[in-house]
Each structure stands twice: as structure tokens, then as C-alpha cells.
C-alpha positions as a Python dict, from the first residue, in 0.01 Angstrom:
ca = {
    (1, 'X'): (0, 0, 0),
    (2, 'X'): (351, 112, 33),
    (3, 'X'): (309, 392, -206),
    (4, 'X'): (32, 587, -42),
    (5, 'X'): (169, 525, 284),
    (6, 'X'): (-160, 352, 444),
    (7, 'X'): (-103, 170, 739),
    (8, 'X'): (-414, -39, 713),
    (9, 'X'): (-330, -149, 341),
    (10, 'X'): (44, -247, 444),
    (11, 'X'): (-98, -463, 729),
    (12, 'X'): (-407, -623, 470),
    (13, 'X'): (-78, -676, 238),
    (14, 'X'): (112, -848, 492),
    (15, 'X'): (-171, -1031, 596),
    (16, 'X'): (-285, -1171, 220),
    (17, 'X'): (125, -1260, 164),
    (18, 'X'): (106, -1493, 468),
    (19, 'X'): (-148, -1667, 215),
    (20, 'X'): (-59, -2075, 158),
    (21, 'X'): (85, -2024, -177),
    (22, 'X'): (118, -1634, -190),
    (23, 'X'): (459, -1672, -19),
    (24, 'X'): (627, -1809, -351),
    (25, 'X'): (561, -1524, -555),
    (26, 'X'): (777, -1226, -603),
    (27, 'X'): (812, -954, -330),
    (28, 'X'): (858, -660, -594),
    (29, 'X'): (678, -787, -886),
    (30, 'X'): (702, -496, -1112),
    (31, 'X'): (335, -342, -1020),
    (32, 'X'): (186, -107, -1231),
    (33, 'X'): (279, 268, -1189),
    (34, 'X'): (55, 576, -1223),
    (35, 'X'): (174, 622, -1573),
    (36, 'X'): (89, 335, -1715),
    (37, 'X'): (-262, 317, -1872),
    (38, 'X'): (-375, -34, -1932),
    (39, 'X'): (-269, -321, -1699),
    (40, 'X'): (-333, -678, -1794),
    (41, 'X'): (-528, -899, -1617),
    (42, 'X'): (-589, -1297, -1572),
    (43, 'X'): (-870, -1440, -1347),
    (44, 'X'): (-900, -1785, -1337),
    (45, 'X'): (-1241, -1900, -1301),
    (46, 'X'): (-1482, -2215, -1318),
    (47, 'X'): (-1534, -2070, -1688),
    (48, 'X'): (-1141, -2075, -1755),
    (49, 'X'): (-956, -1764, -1740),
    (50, 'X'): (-1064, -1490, -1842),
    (51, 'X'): (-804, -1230, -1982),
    (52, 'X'): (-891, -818, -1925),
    (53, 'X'): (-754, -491, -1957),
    (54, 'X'): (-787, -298, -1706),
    (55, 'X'): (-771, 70, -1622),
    (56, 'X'): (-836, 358, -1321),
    (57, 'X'): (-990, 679, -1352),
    (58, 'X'): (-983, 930, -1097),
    (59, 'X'): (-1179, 1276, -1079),
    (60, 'X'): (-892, 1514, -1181),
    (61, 'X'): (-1031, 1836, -992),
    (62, 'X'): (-1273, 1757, -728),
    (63, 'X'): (-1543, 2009, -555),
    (64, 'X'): (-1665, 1808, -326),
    (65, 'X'): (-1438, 1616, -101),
    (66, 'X'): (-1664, 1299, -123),
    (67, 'X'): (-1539, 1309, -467),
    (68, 'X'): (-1172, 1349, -383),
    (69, 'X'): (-1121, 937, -345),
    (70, 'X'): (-1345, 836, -607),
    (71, 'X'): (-1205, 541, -807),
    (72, 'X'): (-1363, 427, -1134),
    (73, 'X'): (-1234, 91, -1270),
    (74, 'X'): (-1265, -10, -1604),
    (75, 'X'): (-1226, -390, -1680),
    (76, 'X'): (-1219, -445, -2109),
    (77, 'X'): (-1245, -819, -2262),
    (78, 'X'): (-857, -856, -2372),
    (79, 'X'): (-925, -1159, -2618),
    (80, 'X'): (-1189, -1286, -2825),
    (81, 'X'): (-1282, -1586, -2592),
    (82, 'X'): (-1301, -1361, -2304),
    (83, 'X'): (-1554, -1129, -2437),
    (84, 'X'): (-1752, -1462, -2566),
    (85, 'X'): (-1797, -1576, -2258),
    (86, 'X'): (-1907, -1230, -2104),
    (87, 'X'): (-2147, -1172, -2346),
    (88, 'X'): (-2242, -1565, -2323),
    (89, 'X'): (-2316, -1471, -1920),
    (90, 'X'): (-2533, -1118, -1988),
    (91, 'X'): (-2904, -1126, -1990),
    (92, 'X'): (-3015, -985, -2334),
    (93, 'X'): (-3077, -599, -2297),
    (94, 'X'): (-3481, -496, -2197),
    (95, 'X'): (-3682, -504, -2512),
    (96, 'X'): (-3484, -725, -2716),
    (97, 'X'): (-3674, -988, -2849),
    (98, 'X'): (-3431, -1159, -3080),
    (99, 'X'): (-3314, -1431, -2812),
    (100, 'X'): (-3684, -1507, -2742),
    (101, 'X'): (-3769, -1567, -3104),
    (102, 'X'): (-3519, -1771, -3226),
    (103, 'X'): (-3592, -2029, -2920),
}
């Protein structure tokens, strides 16, 4: 929020800080910078938590301006048990019958 200047995201900031519980935590915790590439990641969840790697792309050169704020985020399982219980969650892809059979 404070590095693109947004109003509305420094007010939705200051408004998620006033949070029971979010006031304990850090007010500069070391956030990720445009350079870095990977940033990790820890959801906790009725599953456990769940561990990631995640990562933003942006379009580099845009020709059409509804491309010019275009965001792509890429979360990646960063352990074994995490991607275990992803793949334990997906349906099995259209057409494969190897689930079916072995039930």
C-alpha cells in the first residue's frame, strides 16, 4: 500500500491492522520487494498448514491498457505434505479412469 501510493490500500491496511490480534505483529515486517522472486507462504487451514511458494507476474509491455494492471499469481506446493494434500483435494483429470477402477 505504501509503496504504490494508493490511498484506498493504505486505509484497507489500516483498517485490517486494527484486527484483534493483528496489532501484535510487526509494523515493518521485512515485506517482499520487487526483486525478489519467490516469497514463502504459510496458510493455516482445517487441513493444517499448508506451506507455498509464491510468485507475481506482470505483462512487461502492454498494448492494451486493460492489460497494463494485470497480475498473475503463481502459488507452488513448497513441501511434500503440502502438495499431498493438494493433489489429495483435486478431482482426477476428465478421462482418467484409473481412480474409478481401482475402487
Amino acid at each position: 500500500a505504501e509503496r504504490n501510493g494508493d490511498q484506498d490500500l493504505t486505509q484497507l491496511l489500516e483498517e485490517i491492522m486494527g484486527y484483534a490480534g493483528l496489532g501484535d505483529l510487526p509494523s515493518d515486517p521485512g515485506l517482499p520487494t520487487s526483486s525478489d522472486l519467490l516469497v514463502p507462504m504459510i496458510i493455516a487451514t482445517p487441513l493444517g498448514n499448508l506451506s507455498f511458494l509464491t510468485t507475481i507476474a506482470t505483462i512487461g509491455a502492454p498494448y492494451d491498457v486493460t492489460l497494463e494492471e494485470l497480475r498473475l499469481e503463481t502459488l507452488l506446493p513448497a513441501d511434500k505434505e503440502t502438495g499431498t494434500v493438494l493433489r489429495s483435494l483435486a478431482p482426477p483429470p476428465a478421462g482418467d479412469l484409473s481412480k474409478e477402477q481401482t475402487e
